[in-house]
C-alpha positions, 0 to 999 in steps of 0.5 A: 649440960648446956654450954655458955654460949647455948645458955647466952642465945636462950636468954637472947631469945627469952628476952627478945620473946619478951619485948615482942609480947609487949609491943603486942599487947600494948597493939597497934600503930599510928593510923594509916592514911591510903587515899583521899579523894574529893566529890559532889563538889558545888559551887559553895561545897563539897564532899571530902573523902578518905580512907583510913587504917586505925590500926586497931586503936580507937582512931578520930580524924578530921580534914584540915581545908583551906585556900593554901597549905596552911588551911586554917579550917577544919571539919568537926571531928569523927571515930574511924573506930580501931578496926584493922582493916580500912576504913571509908571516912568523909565529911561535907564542907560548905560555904565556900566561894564559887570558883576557887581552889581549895586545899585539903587533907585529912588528920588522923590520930590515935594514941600512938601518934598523929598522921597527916594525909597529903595534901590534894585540892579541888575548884568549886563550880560556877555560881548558878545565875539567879533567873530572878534577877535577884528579886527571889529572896530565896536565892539571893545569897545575899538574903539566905540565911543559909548561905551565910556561915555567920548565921546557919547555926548548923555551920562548921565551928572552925570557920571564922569568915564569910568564904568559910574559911579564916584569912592572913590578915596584913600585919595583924594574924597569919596561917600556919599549918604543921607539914611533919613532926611535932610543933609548939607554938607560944602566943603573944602575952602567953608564958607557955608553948602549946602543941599545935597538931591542926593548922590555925590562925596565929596572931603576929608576934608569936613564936613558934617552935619547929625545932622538929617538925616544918610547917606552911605559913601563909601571910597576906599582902598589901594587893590582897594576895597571898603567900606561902613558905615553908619552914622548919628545924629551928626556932622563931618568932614571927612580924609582919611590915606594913609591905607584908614582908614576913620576919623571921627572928632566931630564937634559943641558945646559939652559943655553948660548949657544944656549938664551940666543940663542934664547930671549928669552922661553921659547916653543914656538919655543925648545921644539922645538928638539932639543937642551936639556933637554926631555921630552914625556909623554901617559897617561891619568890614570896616576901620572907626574911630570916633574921639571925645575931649578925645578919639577915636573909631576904629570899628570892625564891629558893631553899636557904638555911640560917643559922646562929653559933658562936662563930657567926651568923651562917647562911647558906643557899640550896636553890635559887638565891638570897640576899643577906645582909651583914647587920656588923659590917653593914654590907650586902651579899647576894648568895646563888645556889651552893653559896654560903656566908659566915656574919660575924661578930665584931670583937 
């Protein structure tokens, strides 16, 4: 007769045999990106390529490009199939603008989940000189029907301007795009919060829900160009000034039982804890502002968290520096590298 202890490592077998068969048959992973690499680049155009491992589930993908990391355009969408093995994918871009640089990266999804390549880039070449000195309507671009996204039917349906790519426009719509994990994202007059799995236009106003996940947000200023930060592991909503200083306002709970237990005083324990009120940012000297219950944070070019909890307002600097200013005491503070500050309530 078996003892208990053989009788305890069969059933620990069986049941481990079990849940191997499940994972099994249920097959699969998350696609595989293994590389991403550029061609047949022109001055309006070029050739994006990739290769993908589905993984053996039905697997589609499309590339996100774009003038920054938040993209904003995408090819129309293609099956890699469900093979196992590796397979070659690519899609052709056009109407770009000559010399300039481009950002790009594939997105591929199967029904395990969504995985996004890095992000690479390329510079189209020169414009061709037109020997006609514009007289051959053929080739003056700015009578081919061909070369105009608004016009060629055969255009991308992403593209919305006449670079072939959609723009931040200066108080009005940014681009966000998400870097990792899940994001959500509540337009202005919307009652809901929908995914958001590609990078996209946003109008300014709305809120954006990265409680799991980080994005890139791109937003135009008054000379035309652009900047980008980086955000993630909070909850916002988003405005923009007429400067192009990109507000971000803290939303959802930040005071509870739970943020009281576990913050006797607010420290990096209690700010890695995802629920709450918080918001990590990075950029490089662009015009973002952070903006919590007791006070807000304008960045100079560094890495910073905010955070909101019972206690206070909480900033804290990883690189480079920021100012916060106390909205309660009306002061001013400049934090370096390794600093922080508790704003808090007036009692």
């Amino acid at each position: 007769m078996a003892s208990p202890r053989r009788l305890l490592a069969l059933l620990i077998g069986v049941v481990l045999a079990s849940f191997a068969g499940s994972a099994w048959a249920s097959g699969g992973d998350k696609p595989e990106i293994k590389s991403t690499t550029v061609g047949s680049i022109t001055a309006t155009g070029a050739v994006l390529h990739a290769s993908v491992k589905p993984r053996d589930l039905e697997t589609t993908y499309v590339f996100e490009y774009g003038l920054t990391k938040a993209y904003g355009a995408q090819t129309p969408s293609g099956s890699a199939g469900n093979s196992h093995s590796e397979v070659s994918i690519s899609a052709e871009v056009s109407g770009l603008q000559p010399e300039t640089t481009y950002h790009f990266r594939v997105v591929a999804t199967n029904s395990k989940g969504v995985t996004r390549g890095p992000d690479k880039s390329f510079t189209t070449l020169v414009a061709p000189s037109d020997p006609g000195g514009g007289s051959d309507p053929g080739t003056d671009p700015g009578t081919d029907p061909g070369s105009d996204p608004g016009t060629d039917p055969g255009t991308d349906p992403g593209l919305h301007t006449s670079s072939g790519v959609p723009k931040a426009n200066l108080g009005k719509s940014v681009l966000v795009a998400p870097a990792s994990g899940e994001l959500r994202v509540r337009r202005p007059g919307s009652s809901t919060f929908v995914a958001l799995t590609l990078g996209s236009e946003l109008p300014v106003g709305s809120e954006i829900d990265a409680r799991y996940g980080s994005l890139a947000l791109t937003a135009a200023l008054p000379s035309g160009a652009t900047e980008t930060g980086y955000f993630g592991a909070g909850r916002f909503k988003l405005t923009q000034d007429r400067r192009g200083y990109i507000d971000l306002y803290l939303h959802g709970k930040y005071c509870s039982r739970a943020s009281v237990a576990g913050t006797a005083g607010v420290n990096a324990t209690a700010a890695r804890k995802k629920q709450g009120r918080r918001l990590w940012g990075r950029d490089h000297g662009g015009r973002f502002r952070t903006h919590g219950r007791n006070s807000h944070a304008t960045v100079r070019g560094t890495r910073w968290l905010v955070a909101d909890s019972c206690k206070g307002t909480y900033t804290r600097v990883s690189q480079g520096s920021v100012v916060v200013r106390d909205t309660v005491r009306k002061k001013r503070i400049v934090l370096k590298a390794g600093e922080h500050y508790l704003a808090r309530p007036r009692h």
